[in-house]
C-alpha positions in Angstrom: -4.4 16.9 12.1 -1.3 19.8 11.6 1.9 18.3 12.3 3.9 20.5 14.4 7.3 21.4 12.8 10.6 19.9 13.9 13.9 20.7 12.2 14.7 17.2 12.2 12.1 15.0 11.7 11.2 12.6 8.6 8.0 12.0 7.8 6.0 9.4 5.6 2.3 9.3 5.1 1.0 6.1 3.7 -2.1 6.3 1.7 -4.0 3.2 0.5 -5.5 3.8 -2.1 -9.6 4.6 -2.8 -11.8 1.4 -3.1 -11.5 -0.6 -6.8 -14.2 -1.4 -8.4 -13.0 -5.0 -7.6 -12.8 -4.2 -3.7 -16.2 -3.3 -3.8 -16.8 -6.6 -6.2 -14.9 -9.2 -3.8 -12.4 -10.0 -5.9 -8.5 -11.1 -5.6 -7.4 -8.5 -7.9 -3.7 -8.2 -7.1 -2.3 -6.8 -10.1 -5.5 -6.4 -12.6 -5.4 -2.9 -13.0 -8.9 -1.8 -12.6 -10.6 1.7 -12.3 -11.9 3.2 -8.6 -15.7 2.8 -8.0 -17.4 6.0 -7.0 -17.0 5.3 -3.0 -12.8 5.0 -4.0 -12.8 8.8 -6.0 -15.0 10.3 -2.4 -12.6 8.0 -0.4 -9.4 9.4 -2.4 -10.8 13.2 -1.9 -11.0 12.7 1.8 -7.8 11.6 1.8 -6.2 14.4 0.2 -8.2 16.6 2.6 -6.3 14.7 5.4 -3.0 15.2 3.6 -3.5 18.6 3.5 -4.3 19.8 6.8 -1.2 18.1 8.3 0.6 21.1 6.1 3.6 19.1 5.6 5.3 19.4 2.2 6.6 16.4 0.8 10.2 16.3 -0.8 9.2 13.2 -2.9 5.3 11.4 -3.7 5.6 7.8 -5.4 2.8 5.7 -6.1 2.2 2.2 -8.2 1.7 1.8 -11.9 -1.6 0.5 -11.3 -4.8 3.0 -11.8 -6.4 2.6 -8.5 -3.1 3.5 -7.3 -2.2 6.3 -9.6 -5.5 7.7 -9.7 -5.9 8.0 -5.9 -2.2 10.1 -6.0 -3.4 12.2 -8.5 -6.5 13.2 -6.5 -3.7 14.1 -4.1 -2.0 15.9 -6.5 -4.5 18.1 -8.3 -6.5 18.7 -5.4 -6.3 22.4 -4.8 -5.3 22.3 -0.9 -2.7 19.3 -1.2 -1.5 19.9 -4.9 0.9 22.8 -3.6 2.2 20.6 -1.0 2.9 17.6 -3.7 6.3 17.5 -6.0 5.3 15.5 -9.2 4.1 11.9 -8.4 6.6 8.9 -9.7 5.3 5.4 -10.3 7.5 2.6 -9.7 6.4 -0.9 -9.9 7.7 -2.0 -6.7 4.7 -0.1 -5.0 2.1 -2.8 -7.0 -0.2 -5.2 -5.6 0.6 -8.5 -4.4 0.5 -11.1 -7.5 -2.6 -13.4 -6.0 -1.3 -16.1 -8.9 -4.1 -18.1 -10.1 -6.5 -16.5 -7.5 -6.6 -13.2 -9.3 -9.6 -12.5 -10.7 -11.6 -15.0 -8.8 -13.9 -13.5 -6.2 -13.2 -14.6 -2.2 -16.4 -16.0 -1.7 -15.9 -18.4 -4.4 -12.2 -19.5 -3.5 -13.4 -20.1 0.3 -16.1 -22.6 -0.9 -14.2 -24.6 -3.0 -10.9 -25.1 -0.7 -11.9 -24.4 2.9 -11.3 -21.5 5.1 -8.0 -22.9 6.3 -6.2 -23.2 3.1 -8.4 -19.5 2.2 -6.7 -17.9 4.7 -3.3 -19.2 4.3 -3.6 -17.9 1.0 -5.2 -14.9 1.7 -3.6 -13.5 4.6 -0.2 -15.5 5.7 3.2 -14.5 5.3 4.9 -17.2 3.6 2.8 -19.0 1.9 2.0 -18.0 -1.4 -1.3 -18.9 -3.9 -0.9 -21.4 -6.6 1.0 -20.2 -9.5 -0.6 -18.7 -12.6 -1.1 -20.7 -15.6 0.9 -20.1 -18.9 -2.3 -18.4 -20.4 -3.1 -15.6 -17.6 1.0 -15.1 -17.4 0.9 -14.2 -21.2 -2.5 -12.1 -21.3 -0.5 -10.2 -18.8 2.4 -10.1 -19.9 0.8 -9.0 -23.5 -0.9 -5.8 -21.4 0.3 -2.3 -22.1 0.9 -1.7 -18.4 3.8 -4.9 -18.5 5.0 -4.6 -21.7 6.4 -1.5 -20.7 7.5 -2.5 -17.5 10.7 -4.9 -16.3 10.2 -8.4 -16.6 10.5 -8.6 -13.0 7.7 -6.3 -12.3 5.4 -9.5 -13.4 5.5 -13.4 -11.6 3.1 -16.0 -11.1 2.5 -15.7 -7.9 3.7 -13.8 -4.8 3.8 -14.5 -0.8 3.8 -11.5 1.5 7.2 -12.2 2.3 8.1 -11.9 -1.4 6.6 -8.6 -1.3 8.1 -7.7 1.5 11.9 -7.6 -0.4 10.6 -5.4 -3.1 9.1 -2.6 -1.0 12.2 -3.2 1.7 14.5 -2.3 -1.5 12.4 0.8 -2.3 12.6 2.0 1.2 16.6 2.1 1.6 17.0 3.1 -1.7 14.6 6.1 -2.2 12.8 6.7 1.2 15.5 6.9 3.5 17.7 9.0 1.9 15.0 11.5 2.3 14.4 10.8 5.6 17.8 11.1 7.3 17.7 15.1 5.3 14.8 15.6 7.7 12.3 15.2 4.3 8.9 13.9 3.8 7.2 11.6 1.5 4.0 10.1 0.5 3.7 7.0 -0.8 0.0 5.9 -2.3 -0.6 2.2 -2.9 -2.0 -1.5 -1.8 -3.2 -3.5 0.7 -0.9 -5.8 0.8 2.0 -3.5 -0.7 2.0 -1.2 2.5 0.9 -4.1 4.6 4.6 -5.7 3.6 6.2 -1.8 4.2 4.8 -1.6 7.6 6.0 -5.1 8.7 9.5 -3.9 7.5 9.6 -0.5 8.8 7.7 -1.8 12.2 9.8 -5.1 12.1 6.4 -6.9 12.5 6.6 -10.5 13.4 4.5 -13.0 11.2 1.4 -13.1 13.5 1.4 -9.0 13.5 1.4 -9.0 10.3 -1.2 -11.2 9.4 -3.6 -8.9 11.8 -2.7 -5.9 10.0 -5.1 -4.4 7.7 -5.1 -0.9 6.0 -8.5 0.5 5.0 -9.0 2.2 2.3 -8.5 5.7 1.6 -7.1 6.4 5.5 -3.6 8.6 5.2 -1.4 6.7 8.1 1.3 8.8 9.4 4.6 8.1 10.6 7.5 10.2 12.0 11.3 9.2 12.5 13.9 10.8 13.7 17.4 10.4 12.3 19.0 10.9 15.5 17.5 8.3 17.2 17.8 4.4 17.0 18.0 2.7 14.2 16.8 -1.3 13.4 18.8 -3.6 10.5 20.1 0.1 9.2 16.5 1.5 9.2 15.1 5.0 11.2 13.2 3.7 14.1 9.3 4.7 13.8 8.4 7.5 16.7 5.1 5.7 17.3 4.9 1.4 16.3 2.4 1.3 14.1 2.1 5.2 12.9 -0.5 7.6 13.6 -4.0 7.6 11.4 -4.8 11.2 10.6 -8.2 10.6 11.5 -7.9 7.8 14.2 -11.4 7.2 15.0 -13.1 6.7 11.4 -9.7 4.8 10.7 -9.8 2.3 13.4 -13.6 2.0 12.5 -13.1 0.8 8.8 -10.1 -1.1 10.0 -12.7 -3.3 12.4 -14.9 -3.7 9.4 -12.1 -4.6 7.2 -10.8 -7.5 10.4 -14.8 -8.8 10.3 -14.4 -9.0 6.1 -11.1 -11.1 6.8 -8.8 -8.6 5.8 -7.4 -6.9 3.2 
């Protein structure tokens, strides 16, 4: 899908990253950092394929500090027809998963039996209501971990809502995306299920029940456009297109469904 130039124009493609080996397990995983499983490294490849056909060339790439995350954006980055196109990739912890508290590491199937769909959901796929906290010993195996020792203390909690997440990728936004937006720039930013989820109900100004329909498959480059001289919304660019633009729409929307009939991401 080549973008047509436009002296004007900022762009953002949004890349979820390549299925987990937890994905593909059933797992809460928020911020375990686990590995991609085969289908994640073809998925990530695909993507960069995508990326580079648009031939846009993107003033700044960030990505989580979590592998599946990383890994994925360094697909992008070494690949030989979007590598060229990529300035070196930052990681910022703002980008990570949603902290699924003292669901993380439990797999879906198990958590639904034991409380109920109801409560599963709320947990799973609400906006305000957050899982039950993590115990002192899985905060402190975590917190012992190379990835957080390294790390602010406030890059770990117990336990996150979406609406938590929501104020850490807002803050990224103004304070690194936009800038390079309003120059007419582009960037990519590679990450989560529920970390772009949270960016697109602030940069779409989703309401609660949008968001909780909103799922981002795996490995699908979504594609925005704003233009500076157009509206803004609470001091933010104004999307061209709601929602975006998936740069291949049909297989997209198709792993989107399957995602919906899985109960989301």
């Amino acid at each position: 899908m080549p973008v047509t130039p436009h002296a004007h124009l900022g762009r953002v493609v949004l890349v979820r990253h390549g299925e987990s080996v937890a994905n593909a397990a059933g797992m809460f995983t928020g911020v375990l950092d686990v590995p991609l499983s085969e289908r994640g490294v073809r998925e990530a490849h695909r993507a960069a394929e995508l990326v580079a056909a648009t031939g846009i060339r993107f003033d700044l790439a960030l990505t989580s500090e979590l592998e599946r995350a990383w890994a994925t954006a360094d697909v992008l980055a070494s690949s030989d027809s979007a590598g060229p196109h990529l300035p070196p990739v930052e990681r910022t912890w703002l980008l990570n998963e949603r902290t699924y508290g003292a669901l993380t590491g439990r797999t879906k199937a198990d958590v639904c039996a034991e409380v109920g769909e109801t409560q599963f959901l709320a947990w799973r796929r609400s906006v305000r209501v957050p899982p039950p906290a993590m115990g002192d010993d899985a905060f402190r195996e975590l917190a012992e971990s190379p990835l957080f020792r390294r790390l602010p203390a406030e890059a770990l909690v117990r336990t996150e809502s979406l609406a938590d997440v929501m104020v850490r990728v807002g803050r990224l936004w103004r304070e690194r995306v936009d800038p390079v937006l309003r120059r007419g720039g582009s960037v990519l930013l590679v990450a989560h299920g529920n970390s772009l989820r949270a960016l697109c109900g602030v940069v779409d100004a989703l309401d609660d029940v949008e968001i909780q329909q909103l799922g981002l498959p795996t490995g699908h480059p979504l594609l925005y456009e704003l233009d500076p001289d157009g509206a803004e919304r609470d001091g933010l660019l104004v999307p061209l297109v709601r929602g975006g633009v998936y740069l291949d729409e049909p297989a997209a929307l198709a792993a989107a469904e399957r995602l919906a009939r899985e109960g989301g991401t």
